[in-house]
C-alpha positions in Angstrom: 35.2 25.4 177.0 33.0 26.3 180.0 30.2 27.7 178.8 28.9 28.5 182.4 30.8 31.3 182.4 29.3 32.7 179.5 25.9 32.5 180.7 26.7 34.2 183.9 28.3 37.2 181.2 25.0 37.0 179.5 23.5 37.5 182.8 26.1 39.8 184.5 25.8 42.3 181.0 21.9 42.2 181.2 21.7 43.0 184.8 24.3 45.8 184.4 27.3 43.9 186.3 29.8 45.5 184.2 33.0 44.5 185.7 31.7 40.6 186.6 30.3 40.6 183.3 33.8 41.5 181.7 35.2 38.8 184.2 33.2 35.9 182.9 33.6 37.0 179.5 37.5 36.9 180.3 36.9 33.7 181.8 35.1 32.1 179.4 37.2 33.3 176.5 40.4 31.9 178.6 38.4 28.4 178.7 38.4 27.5 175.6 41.1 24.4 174.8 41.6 24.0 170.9 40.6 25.9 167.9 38.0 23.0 167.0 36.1 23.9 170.2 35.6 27.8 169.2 34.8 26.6 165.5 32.3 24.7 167.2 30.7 27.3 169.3 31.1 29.9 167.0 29.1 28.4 164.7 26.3 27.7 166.9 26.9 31.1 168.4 26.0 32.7 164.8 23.3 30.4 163.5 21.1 30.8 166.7 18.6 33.7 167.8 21.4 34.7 170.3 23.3 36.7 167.5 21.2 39.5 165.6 22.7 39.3 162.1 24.2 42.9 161.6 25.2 43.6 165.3 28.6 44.2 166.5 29.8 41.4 168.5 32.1 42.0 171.7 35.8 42.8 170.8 37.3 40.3 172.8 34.5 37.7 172.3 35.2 38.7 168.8 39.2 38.8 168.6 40.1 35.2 170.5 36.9 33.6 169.7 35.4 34.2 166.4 37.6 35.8 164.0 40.1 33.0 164.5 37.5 30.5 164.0 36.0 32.0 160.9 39.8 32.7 159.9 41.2 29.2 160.1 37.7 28.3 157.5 38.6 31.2 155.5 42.2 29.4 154.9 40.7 26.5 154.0 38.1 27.7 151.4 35.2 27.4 153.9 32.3 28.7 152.2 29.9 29.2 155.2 32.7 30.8 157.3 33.8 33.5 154.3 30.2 34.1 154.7 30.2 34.8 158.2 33.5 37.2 158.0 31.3 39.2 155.4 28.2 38.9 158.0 30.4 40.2 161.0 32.2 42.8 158.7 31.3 45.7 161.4 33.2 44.0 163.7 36.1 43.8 160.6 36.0 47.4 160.3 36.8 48.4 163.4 40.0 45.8 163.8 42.7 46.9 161.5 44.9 44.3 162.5 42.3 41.8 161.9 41.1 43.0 158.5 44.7 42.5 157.1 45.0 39.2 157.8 42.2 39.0 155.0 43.5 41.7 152.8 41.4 44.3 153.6 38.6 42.9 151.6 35.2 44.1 152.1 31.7 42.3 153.0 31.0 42.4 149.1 34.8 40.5 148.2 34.6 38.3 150.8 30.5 37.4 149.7 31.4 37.3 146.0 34.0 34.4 147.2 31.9 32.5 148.6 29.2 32.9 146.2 31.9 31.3 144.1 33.7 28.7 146.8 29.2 27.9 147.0 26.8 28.9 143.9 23.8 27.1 145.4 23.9 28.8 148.4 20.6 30.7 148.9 21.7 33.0 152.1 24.7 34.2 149.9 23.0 35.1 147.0 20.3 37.1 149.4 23.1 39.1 151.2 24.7 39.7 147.8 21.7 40.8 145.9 21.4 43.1 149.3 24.7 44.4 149.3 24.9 45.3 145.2 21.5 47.0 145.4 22.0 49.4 148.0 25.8 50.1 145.7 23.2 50.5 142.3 21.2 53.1 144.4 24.4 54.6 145.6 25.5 55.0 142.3 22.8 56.3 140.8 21.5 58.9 143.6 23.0 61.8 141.9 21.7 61.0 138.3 20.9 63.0 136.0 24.2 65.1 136.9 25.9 61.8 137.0 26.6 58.8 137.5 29.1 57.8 140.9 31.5 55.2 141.5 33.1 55.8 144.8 32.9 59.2 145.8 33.8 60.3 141.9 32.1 60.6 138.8 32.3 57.1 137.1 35.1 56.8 134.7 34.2 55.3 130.5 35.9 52.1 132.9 34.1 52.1 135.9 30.5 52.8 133.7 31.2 49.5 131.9 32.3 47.6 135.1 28.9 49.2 136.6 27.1 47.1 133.2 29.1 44.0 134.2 28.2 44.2 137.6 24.5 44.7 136.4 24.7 41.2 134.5 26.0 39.4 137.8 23.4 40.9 140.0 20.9 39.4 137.3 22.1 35.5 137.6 21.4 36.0 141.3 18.0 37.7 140.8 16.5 34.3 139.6 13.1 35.5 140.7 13.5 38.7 138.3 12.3 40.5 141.8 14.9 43.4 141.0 14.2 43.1 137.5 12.8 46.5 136.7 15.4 48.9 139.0 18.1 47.3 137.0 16.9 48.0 134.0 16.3 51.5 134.8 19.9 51.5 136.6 21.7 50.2 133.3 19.6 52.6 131.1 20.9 55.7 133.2 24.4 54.2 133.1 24.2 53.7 129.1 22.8 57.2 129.2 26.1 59.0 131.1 28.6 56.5 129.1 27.2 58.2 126.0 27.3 61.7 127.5 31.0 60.7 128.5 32.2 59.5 125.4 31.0 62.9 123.7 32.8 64.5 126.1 36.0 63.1 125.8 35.7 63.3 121.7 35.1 66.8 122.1 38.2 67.0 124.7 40.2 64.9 121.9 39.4 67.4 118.7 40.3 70.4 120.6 43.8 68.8 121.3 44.4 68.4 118.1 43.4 71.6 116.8 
């Protein structure tokens, strides 16, 4: 690889060069010589200052660089480069033909599996405990009228896999920091289950009448 051509991109894209900037990039993407070299860069590219975690990355930095490196990780059970599909899901999103290649899973599916491929990995159990929060609030932003899973009203189902999920988000809460939302989140949960199960009892006896 010949990473003077991606400086002069960085430069090129800074200055407002639009169509040298895309030539570099073009360039630089064309110099790279095995799939070793972009697992190399792309891992330094990712763990530096240069990439803001949560921004979109070029497309065609992204395509032929990056995805294939994290990809070729991902089929080997690479922990740290599951992590990084999950971290670069915007840029997932918005390549169909990408996002197959991994099933179509989403930033929390492809955290949860390397929370699993990793346990003691402190980064994944942050952007996890992230991700499932902001779900919990989701879910619960419409309570007292109910309780949501998706765009729906939770299912009997989907209220207990809302408790299971509960009792994950707690193993990776080991500092209890989250410790009082959750409850109130499974109390409210508990709450609708009971309101649903009435209902459908109800629904049941005038069936059979």
């Amino acid at each position: 690889m010949k990473l003077e051509y991606y400086k002069e991109y960085l430069h090129c894209k800074t200055v407002g060069l639009r169509s040298q900037a895309k030539q570099n990039l073009e360039w630089f993407i064309a110099s790279f010589a095995s799939i070793t070299e972009k697992q190399q860069w792309t891992r330094q590219f990712l763990e530096t200052q240069e990439y803001e975690y949560g921004n979109k990355i070029s497309y065609e930095l992204y395509q032929e660089v990056v995805f294939p490196a994290l990809f070729r990780g991902y089929q080997n059970r690479d922990p740290w480069s599951v992590l990084w599909l999950a971290r670069t899901a915007p840029n997932l999103y918005k390549a169909k033909h990408l996002h197959e290649q991994i099933n179509f899973k989403t930033d929390y599916e492809l955290l949860k599996e390397s929370y699993l491929l990793d346990r003691s990995n402190a980064d994944v159990h942050k952007d996890l405990l992230s991700v499932q929060i902001r779900w919990l609030q989701y879910c619960i932003h419409e309570y007292p009228t109910g309780i949501l899973y998706g765009v729906n009203g939770a299912t009997i189902d989907e209220c207990h896999e809302i408790l299971s999920e509960i009792e994950f988000i707690r193993e990776l809460d080991v500092e209890k920091i989250q410790d009082k939302f959750l409850n109130e989140v499974q109390s409210k949960v508990l709450e609708y289950l009971i309101r649903l199960k009435k209902r459908q009892t109800s629904k049941n006896l005038h069936e059979h009448e």
